[in-house]
matplotlib code that plots the C-alpha trace (Angstrom):
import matplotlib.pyplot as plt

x = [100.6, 99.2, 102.8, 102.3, 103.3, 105.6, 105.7, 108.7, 112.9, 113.4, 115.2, 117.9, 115.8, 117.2, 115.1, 117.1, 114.5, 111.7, 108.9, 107.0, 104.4, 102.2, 99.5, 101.1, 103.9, 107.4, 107.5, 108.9, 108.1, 109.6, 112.2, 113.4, 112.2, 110.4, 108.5, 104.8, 101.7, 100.7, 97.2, 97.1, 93.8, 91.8, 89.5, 90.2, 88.1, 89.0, 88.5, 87.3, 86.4, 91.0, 92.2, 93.3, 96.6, 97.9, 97.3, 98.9, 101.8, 102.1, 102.1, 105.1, 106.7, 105.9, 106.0, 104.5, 106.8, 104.9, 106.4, 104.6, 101.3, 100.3, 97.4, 95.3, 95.8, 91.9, 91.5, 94.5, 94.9, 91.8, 92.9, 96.3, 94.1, 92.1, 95.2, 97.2, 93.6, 93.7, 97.2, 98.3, 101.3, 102.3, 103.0, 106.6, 105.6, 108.8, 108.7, 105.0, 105.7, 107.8, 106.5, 105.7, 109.2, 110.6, 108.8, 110.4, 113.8, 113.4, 112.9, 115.8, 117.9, 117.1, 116.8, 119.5, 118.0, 115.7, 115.9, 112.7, 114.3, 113.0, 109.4, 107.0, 104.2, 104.1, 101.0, 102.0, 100.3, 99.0, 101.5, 103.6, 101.7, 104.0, 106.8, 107.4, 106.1, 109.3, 112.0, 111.2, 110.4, 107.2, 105.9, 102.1, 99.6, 95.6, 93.9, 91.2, 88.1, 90.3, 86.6, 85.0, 87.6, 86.4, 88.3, 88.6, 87.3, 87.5, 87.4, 91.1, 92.6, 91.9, 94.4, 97.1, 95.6, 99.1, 98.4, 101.4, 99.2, 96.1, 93.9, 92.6, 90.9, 90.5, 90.3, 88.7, 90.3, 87.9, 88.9, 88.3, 87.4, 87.8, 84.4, 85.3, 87.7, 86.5, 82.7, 81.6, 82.6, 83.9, 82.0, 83.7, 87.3, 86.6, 85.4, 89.0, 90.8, 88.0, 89.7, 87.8, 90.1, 93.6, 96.3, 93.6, 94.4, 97.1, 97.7, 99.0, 102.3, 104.8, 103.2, 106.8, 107.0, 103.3, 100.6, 97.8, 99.2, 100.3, 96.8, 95.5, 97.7, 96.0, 92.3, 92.8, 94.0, 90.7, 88.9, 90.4, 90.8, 93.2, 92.7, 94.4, 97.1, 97.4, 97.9, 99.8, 96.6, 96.8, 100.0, 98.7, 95.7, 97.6, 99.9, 96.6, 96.2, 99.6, 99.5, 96.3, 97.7, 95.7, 98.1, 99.7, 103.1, 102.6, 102.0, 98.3, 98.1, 95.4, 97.0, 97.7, 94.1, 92.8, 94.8, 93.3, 97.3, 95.8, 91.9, 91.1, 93.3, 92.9, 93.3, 92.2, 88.6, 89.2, 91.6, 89.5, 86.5, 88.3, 90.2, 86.7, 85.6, 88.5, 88.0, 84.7, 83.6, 86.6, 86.9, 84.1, 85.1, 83.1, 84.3, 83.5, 84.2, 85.4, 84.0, 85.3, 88.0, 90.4, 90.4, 93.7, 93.9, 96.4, 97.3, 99.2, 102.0, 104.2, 107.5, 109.8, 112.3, 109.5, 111.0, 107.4, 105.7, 102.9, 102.2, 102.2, 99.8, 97.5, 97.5, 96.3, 93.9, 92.5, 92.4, 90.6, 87.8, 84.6, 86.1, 89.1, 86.9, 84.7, 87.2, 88.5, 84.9, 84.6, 87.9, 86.0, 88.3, 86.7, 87.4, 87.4, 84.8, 82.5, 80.0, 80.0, 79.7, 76.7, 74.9, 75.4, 73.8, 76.7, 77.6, 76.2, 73.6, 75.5, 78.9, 76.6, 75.0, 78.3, 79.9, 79.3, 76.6, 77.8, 76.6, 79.4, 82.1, 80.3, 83.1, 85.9, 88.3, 91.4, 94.7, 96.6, 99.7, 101.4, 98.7, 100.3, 104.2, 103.9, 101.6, 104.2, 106.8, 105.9, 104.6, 108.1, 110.0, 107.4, 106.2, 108.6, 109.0, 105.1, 103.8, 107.1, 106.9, 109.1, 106.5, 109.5, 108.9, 108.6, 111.4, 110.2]
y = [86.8, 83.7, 83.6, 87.5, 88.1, 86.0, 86.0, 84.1, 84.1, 87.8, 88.2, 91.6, 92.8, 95.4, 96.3, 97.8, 97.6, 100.0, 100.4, 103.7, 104.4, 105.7, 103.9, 103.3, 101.9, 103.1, 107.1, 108.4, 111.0, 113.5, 110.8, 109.3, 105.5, 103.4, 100.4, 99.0, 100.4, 99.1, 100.7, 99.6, 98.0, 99.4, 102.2, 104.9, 107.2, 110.5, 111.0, 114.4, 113.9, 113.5, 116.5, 118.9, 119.9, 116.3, 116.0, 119.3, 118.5, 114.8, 116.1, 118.0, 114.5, 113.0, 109.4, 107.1, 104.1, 100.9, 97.3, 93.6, 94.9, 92.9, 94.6, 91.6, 90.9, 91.5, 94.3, 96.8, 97.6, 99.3, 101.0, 102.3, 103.9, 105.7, 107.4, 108.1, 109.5, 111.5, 113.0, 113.2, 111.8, 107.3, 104.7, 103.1, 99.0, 97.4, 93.5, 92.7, 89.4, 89.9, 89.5, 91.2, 90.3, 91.2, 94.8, 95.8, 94.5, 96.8, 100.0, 99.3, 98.4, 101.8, 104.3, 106.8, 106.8, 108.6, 107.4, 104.9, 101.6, 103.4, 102.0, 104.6, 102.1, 99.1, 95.8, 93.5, 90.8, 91.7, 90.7, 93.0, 95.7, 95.3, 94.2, 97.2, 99.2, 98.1, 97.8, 101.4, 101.3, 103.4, 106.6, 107.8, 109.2, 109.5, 110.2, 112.6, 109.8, 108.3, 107.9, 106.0, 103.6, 100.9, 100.1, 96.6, 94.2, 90.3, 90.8, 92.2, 96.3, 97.4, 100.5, 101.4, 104.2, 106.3, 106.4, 103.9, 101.6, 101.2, 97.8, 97.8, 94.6, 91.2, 87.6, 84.9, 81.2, 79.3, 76.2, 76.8, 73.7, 72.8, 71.2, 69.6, 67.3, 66.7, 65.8, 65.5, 68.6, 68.2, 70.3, 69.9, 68.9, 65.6, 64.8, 66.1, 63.3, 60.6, 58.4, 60.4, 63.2, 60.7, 63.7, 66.7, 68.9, 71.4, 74.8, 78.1, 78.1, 76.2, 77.0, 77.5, 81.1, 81.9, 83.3, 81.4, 78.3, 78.9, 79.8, 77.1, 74.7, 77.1, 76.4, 72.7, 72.9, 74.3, 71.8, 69.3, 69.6, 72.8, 76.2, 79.6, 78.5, 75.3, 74.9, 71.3, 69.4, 71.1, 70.1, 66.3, 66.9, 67.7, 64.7, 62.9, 64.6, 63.0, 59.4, 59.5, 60.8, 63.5, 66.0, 67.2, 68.8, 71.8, 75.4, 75.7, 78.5, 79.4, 77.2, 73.8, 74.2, 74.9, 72.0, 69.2, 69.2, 70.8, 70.9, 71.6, 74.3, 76.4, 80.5, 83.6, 84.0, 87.1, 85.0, 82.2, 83.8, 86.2, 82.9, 81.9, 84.9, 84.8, 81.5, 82.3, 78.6, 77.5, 75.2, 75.8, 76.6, 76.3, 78.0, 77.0, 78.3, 75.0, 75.0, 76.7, 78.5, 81.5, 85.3, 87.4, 91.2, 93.1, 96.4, 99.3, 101.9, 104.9, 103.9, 106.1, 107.2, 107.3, 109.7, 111.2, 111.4, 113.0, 110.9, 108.1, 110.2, 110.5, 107.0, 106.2, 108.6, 107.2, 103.7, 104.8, 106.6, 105.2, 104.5, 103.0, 100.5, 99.8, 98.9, 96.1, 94.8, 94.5, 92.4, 90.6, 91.2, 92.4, 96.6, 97.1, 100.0, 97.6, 97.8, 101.5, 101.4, 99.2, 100.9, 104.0, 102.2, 103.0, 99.5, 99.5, 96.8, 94.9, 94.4, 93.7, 90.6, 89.2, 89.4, 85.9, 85.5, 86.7, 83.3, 82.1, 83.8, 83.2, 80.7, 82.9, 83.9, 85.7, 85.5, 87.9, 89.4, 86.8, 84.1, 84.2, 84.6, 81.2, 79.6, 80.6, 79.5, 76.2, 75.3, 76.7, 74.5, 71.3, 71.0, 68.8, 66.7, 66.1, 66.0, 65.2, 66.6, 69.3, 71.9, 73.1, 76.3, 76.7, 78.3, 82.0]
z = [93.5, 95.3, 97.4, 98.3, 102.2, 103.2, 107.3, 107.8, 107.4, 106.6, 103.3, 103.4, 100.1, 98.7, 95.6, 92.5, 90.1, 90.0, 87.3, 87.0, 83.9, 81.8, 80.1, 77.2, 78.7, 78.7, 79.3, 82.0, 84.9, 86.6, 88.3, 84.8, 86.2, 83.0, 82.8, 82.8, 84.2, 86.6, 86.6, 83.1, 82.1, 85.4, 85.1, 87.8, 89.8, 90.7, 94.8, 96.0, 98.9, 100.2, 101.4, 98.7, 100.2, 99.6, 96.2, 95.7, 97.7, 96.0, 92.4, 93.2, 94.7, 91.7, 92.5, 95.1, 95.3, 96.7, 97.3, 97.3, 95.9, 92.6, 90.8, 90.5, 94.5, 96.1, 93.0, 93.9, 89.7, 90.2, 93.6, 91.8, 89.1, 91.5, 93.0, 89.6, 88.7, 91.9, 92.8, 88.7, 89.7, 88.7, 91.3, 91.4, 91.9, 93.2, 93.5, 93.5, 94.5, 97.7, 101.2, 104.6, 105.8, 102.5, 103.3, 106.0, 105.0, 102.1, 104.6, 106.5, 103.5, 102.2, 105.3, 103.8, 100.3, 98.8, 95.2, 93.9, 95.5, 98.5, 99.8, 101.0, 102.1, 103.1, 103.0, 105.4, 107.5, 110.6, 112.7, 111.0, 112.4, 115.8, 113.9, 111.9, 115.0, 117.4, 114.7, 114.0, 110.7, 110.3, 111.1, 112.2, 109.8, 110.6, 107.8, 107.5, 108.4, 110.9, 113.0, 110.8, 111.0, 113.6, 116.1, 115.9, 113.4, 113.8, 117.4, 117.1, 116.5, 113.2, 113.8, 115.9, 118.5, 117.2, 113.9, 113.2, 111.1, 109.7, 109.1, 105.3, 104.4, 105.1, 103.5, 104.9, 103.9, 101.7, 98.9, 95.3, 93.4, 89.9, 89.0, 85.7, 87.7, 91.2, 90.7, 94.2, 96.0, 99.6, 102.2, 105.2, 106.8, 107.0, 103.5, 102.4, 104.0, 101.7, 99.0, 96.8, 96.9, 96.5, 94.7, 94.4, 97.5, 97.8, 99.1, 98.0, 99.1, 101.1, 105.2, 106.1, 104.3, 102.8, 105.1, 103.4, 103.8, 107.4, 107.9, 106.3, 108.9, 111.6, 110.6, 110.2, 114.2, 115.1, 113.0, 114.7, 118.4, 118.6, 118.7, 117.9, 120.9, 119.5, 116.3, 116.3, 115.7, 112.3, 111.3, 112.4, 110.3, 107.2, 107.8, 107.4, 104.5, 103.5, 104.6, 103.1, 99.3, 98.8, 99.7, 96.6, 96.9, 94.8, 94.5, 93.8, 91.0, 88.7, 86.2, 88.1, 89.1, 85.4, 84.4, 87.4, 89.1, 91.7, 91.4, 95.1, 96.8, 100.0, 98.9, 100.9, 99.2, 97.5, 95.4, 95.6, 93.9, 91.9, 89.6, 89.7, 87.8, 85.9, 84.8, 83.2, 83.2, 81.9, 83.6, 85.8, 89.6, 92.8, 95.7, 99.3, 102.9, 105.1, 109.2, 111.2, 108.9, 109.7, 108.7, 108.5, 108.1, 106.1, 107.2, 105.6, 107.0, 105.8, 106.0, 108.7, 106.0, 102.8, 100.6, 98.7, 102.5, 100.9, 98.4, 100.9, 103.2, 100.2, 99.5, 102.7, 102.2, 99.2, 100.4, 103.1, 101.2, 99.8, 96.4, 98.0, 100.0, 97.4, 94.9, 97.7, 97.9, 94.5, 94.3, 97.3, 99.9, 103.0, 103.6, 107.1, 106.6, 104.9, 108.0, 107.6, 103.7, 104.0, 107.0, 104.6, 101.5, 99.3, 98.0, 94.6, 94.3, 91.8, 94.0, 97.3, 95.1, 94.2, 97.9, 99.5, 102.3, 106.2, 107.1, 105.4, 107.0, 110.9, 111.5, 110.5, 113.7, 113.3, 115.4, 117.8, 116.5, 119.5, 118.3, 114.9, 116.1, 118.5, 115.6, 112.7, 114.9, 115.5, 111.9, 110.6, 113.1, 113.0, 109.2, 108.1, 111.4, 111.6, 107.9, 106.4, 102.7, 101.4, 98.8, 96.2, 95.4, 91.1, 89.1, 88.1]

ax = plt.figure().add_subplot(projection="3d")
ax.plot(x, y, z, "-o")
ax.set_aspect("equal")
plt.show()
């Protein structure tokens, strides 16, 4: 899950294996497709407040096929309950661990076919917004609160004006740190390149194909002299990193951080503090946002040729409502109605003391869709040349 969204080298995916459920666990719906729940374990709410029509309309679909969601990524297990819960109808996971590119590959590898290897919404990296918007591959949909959704967020759109996509939440980059192993916790940027910290740092992914990694490379730039149009000073910085033997070249997962491989590892926070809480003190986890840092939206779209349109309509609907947005929160990603859930006083009082200080995220700045393009670009091309360490990607 920690390598979801991949931004670069598009993959032709074409998905053959689908996995729709009940929560026991292999029966069937009207399609025939078995397999796992994927809202298995998550306690769904039943939304009122979508527009009727839908659901009716979606039960007769019968399926609502998604791609590259995991349901421990920023709480979406509870977000898939709330729609079976809703429409009556199961959602169709297909590869929960693909990527943005991987996405869109998958709607133009399937544009003639309406069986369940055929996305009907796609989660993709902001950049991907435009992406999917001039390759053609989604359609518009505003849902029914399309004014409460702000305009921008970040200081960048949080919704195409057509209706083509929609922003849903946000992470902001932050470094979880495995307490029982690294006794005094670093702060800052500079205290990661200290002796004290030789073979303990690592990141989620390799920054030539994850988006948290890339975005790690990006924040260490504007630590560090650059900015978000110049984004080598980061790849010098972790060639510091390198020379200096801290940098560890591997995947930072809950495990290698449990186990000390990795004990300090740079993860968007709703990752970050949800291992923490998974964790339960064992081993106990500390989770810190570095100065300044980055913030990166991910935004969702109906695919052009989505075979259950309605079921895809509805699920933008239900994302989009109170429940939907609440159960992002409480995975502690950042809903991009937050501002209007808190001015409303609809954040329980529980989730609002768990979500981490706005202090904390004061630093955070996110890039333009041709911020991130030139950025990706030039950490794809100059990773190895400047840091000079391949990150091997583990076997499945």
């Amino acid at each position: 899950m920690q390598n979801k969204k991949f931004v670069f080298n598009v993959v032709a995916l074409i998905v053959v294996a689908a996995f729709v459920l009940t929560a026991c666990g292999g029966s069937s719906n009207a399609s025939g497709v078995t397999g796992p729940d994927v809202a298995k374990g998550y306690t769904g709410t039943k939304i009122t407040s979508v527009p009727q029509n839908l659901v009716s309309a979606c039960k007769k679909e019968g399926m609502l096929t998604i791609i590259a969601t995991p349901p421990d990524w920023a709480n979406y297990g509870e977000i898939f309950a709330d729609f079976e819960m809703t429409s009556g109808v199961k959602i169709n996971s297909l590869d929960p661990n693909a990527g943005s590119a991987d996405e869109l590959a998958a709607i133009e590898a399937n544009k003639g076919n309406k069986g369940p290897q055929a996305p009907d919404i796609v989660d993709v990296g902001y950049k991907f917004g435009a992406q999917g918007i001039t390759a053609g591959d989604y359609q518009p949909y505003k849902t029914s609160n399309w004014d409460k959704i702000p305009d921008t967020v970040l200081g960048i759109p949080a919704k195409d004006p057509n209706g083509m996509w929609i922003g849903g939440y946000y992470g902001v980059l932050s470094i979880i740190v495995n307490t029982a192993v690294v006794k005094n916790v670093p702060t800052n940027w500079a205290d990661l390149l200290k002796p004290d910290y030789k073979g303990q740092v690592a990141l989620a992914g390799d920054p030539r194909t994850s988006n948290q990694a890339y975005m790690a490379v990006v924040a260490a730039a504007l630590a560090n002299g650059g900015s978000l149009d110049n984004v080598q000073p980061g790849l010098d910085w972790f060639n510091k990193l390198n020379q200096a033997g801290n940098f560890v070249p591997v995947i930072a997962k809950t495990g290698t951080i449990a186990q000390g491989a990795t004990p300090i590892a740079f993860f968007w926070d709703y990752n970050a503090l949800g291992y923490r809480d998974a964790s339960n003190g064992n081993p106990p986890e500390t989770v810190f946002y570095p100065t300044p840092t980055v913030a990166s939206m991910y935004v969702q779209a109906i695919s052009a040729y989505a075979p259950h349109l309605n079921c895809a309509k509805l699920w933008l609907e239900v994302i989009h409502s109170d429940e939907g947005q609440l159960a992002w929160i409480k995975g502690y990603a950042h809903g991009v109605q937050q501002a209007d859930l808190e001015a409303r006083g609809v954040i329980p009082a529980d989730v609002k003391a768990k979500l981490p200080p706005t202090a904390a995220l004061s630093s955070a700045v996110s890039p333009t869709p041709d911020q991130l393009t030139a950025a990706a670009d030039l950490i794809s091309k100059g990773w190895m040349t400047t840091v000079g360490v391949d990150i091997p990607t583990p076997a499945p």
